[in-house]
Backbone as a printed PyTorch tensor [residue, N CA C, xyz], in Angstrom:
tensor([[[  0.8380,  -1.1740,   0.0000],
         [  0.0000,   0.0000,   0.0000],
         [  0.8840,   1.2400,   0.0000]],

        [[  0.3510,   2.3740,  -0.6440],
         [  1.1570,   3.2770,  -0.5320],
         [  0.2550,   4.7580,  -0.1500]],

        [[  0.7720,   5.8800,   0.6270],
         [  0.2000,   6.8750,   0.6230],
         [  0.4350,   8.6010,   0.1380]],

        [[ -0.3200,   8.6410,  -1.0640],
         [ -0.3590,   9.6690,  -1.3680],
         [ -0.7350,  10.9780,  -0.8710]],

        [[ -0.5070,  11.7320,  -1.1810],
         [ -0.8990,  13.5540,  -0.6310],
         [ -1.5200,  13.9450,  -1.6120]],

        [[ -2.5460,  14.6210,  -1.7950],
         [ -3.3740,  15.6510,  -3.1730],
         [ -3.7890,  16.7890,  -2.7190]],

        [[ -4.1690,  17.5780,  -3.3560],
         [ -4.6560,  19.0620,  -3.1990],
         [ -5.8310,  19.4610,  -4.4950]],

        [[ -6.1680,  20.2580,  -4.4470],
         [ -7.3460,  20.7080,  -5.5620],
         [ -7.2440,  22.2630,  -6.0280]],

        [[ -7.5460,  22.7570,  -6.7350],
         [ -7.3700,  24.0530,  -7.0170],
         [ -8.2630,  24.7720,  -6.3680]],

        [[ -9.5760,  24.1810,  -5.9070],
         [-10.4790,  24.7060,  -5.0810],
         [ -9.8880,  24.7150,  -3.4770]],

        [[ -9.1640,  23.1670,  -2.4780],
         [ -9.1890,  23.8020,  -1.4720],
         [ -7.3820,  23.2400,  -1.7180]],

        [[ -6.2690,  24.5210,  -1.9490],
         [ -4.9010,  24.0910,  -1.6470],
         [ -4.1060,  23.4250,  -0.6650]],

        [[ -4.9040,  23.3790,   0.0450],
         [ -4.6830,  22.1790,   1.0890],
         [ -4.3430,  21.2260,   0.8360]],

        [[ -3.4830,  20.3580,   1.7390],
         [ -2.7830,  19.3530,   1.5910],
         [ -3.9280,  18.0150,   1.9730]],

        [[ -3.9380,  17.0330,   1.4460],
         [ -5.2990,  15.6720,   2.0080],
         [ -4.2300,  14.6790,   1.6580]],

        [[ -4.4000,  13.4770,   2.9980],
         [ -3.4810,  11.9550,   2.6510],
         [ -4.7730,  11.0920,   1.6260]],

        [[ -4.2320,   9.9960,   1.0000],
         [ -4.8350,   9.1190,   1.1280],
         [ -4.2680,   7.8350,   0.8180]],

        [[ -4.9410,   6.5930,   0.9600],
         [ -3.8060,   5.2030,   1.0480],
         [ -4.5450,   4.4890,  -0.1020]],

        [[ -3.7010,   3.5380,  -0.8660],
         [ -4.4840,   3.5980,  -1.8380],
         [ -3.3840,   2.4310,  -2.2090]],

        [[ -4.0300,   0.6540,  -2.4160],
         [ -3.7920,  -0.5900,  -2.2860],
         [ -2.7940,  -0.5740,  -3.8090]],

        [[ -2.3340,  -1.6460,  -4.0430],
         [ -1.0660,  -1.5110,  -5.2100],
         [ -2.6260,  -2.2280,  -6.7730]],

        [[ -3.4330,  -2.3770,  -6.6980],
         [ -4.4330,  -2.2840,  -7.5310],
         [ -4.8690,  -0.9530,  -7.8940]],

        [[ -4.7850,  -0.0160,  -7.1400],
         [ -5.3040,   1.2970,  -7.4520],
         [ -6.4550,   1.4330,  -6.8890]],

        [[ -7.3670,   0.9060,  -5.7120],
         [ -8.1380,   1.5730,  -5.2150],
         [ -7.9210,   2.2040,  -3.8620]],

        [[ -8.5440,   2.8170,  -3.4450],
         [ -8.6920,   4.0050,  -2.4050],
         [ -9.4830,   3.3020,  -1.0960]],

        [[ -8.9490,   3.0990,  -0.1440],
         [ -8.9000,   2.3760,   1.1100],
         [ -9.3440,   3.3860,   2.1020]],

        [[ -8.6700,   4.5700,   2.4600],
         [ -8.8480,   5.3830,   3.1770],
         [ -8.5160,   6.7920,   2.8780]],

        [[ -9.4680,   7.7430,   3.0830],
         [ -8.9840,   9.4560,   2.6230],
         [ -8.8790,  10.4970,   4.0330]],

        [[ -8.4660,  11.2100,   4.0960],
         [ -8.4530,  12.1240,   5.0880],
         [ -9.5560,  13.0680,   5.0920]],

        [[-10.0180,  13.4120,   6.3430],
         [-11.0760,  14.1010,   6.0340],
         [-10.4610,  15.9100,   6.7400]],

        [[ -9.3540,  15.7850,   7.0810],
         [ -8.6410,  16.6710,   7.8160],
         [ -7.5980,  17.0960,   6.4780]],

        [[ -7.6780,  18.4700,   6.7650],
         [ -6.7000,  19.1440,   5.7920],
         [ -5.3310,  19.5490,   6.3440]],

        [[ -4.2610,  19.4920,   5.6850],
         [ -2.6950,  20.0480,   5.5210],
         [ -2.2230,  21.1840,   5.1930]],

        [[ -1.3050,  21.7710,   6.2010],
         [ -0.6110,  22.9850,   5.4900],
         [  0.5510,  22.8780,   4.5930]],

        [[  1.2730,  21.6200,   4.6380],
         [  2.1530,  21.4220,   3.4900],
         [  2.3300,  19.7560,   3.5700]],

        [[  2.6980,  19.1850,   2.5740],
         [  2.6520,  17.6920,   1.8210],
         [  3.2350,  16.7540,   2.7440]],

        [[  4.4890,  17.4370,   3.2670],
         [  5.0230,  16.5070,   4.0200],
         [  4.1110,  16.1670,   5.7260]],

        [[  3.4240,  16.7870,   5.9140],
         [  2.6140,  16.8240,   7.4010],
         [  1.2900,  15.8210,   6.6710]],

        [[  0.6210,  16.1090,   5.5340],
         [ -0.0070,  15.0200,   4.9550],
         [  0.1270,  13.3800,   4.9330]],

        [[  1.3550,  13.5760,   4.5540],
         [  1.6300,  12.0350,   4.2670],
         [  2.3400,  11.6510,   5.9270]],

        [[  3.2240,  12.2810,   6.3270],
         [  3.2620,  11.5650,   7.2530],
         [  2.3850,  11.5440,   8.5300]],

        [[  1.2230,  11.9870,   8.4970],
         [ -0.1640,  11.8700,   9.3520],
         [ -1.0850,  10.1030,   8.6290]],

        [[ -0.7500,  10.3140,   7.1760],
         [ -0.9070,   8.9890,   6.5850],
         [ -0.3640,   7.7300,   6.9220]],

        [[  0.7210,   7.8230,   6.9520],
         [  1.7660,   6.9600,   6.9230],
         [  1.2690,   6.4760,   8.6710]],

        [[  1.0800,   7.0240,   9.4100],
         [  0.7080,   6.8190,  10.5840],
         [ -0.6130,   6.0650,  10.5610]],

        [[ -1.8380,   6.5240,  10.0380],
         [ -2.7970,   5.9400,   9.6200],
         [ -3.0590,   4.5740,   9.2340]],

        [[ -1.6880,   4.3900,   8.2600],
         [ -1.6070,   3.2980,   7.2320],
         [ -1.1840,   1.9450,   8.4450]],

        [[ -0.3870,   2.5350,   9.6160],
         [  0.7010,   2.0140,  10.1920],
         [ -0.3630,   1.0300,  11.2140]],

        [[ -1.6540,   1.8820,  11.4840],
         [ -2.4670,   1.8610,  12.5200],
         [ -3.5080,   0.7780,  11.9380]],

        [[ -3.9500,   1.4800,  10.7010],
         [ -4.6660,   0.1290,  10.1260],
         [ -4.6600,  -1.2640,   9.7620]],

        [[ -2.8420,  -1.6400,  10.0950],
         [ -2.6600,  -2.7470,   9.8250],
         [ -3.2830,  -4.2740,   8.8660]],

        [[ -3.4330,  -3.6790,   7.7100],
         [ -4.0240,  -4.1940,   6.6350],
         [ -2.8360,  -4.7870,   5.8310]],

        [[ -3.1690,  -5.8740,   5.2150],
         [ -2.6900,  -6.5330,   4.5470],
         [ -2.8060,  -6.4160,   3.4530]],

        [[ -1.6140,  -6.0740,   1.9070],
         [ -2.3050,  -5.1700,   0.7040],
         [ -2.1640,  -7.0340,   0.3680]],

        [[ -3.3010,  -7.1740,  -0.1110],
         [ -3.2140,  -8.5830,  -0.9320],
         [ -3.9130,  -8.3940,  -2.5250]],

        [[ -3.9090,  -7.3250,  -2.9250],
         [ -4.2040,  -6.8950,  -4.2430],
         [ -3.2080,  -7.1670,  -5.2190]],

        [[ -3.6780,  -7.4640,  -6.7630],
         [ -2.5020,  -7.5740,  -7.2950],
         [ -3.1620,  -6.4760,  -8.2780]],

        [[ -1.4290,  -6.0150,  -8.3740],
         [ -1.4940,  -4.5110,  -9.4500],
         [ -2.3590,  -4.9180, -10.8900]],

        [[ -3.2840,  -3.5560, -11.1580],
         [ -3.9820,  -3.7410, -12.5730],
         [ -3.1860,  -3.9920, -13.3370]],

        [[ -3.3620,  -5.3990, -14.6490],
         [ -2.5760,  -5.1070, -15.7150],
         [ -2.3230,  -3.4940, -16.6200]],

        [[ -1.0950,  -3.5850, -17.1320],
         [ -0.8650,  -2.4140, -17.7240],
         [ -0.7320,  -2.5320, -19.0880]],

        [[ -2.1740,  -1.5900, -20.2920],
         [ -2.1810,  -2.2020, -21.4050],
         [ -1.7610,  -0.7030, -21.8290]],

        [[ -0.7700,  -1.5910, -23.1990],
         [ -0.4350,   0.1320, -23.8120],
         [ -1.2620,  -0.0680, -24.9450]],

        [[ -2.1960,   1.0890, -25.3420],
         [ -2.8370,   1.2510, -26.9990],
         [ -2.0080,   1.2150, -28.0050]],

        [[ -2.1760,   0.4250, -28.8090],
         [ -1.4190,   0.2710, -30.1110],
         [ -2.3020,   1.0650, -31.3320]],

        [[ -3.0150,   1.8410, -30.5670],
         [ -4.5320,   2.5630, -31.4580],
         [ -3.6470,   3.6870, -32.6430]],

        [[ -2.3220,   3.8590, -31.9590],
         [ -1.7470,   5.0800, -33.1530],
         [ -0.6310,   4.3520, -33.7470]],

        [[ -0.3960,   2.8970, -33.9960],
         [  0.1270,   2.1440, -34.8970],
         [ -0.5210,   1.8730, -35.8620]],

        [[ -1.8800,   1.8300, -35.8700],
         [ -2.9550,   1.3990, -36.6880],
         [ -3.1240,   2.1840, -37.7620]],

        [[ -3.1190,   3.1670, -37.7660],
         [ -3.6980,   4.7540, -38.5710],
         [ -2.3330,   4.4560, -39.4000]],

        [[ -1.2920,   3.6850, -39.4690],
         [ -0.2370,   4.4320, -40.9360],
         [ -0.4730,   3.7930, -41.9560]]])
């Protein structure tokens, strides 16, 4: 599992969230950040606490061959 930091152009605030090696979203913060690093490591604490087991396996990764096609 890993935990990311995001922000929005609406609130610049810093938000954690943890998010399984499949790509879904486990847990979000509902508490805002004054800078990235106080985010994630409020996460990382979170993550530490939840003691979850990531047993996901990563989405395959397909590349489009859609602009080989067109020559």
């Amino acid at each position: 599992m890993q935990v990311t930091a995001f922000s929005t152009p609406a609130r610049p605030e810093w938000r954690w969230r943890i998010v399984n090696y499949a790509g879904e979203i486990l847990e979000e913060s509902r508490e805002y950040f004054a800078d990235i690093a106080a985010a994630v490591a409020k996460g990382k604490e979170r993550m530490v606490a939840m003691n979850v087991v990531d047993r996901s396996t990563p989405a395959p990764y397909r590349r489009s061959t859609s602009h080989l096609r067109s020559r």
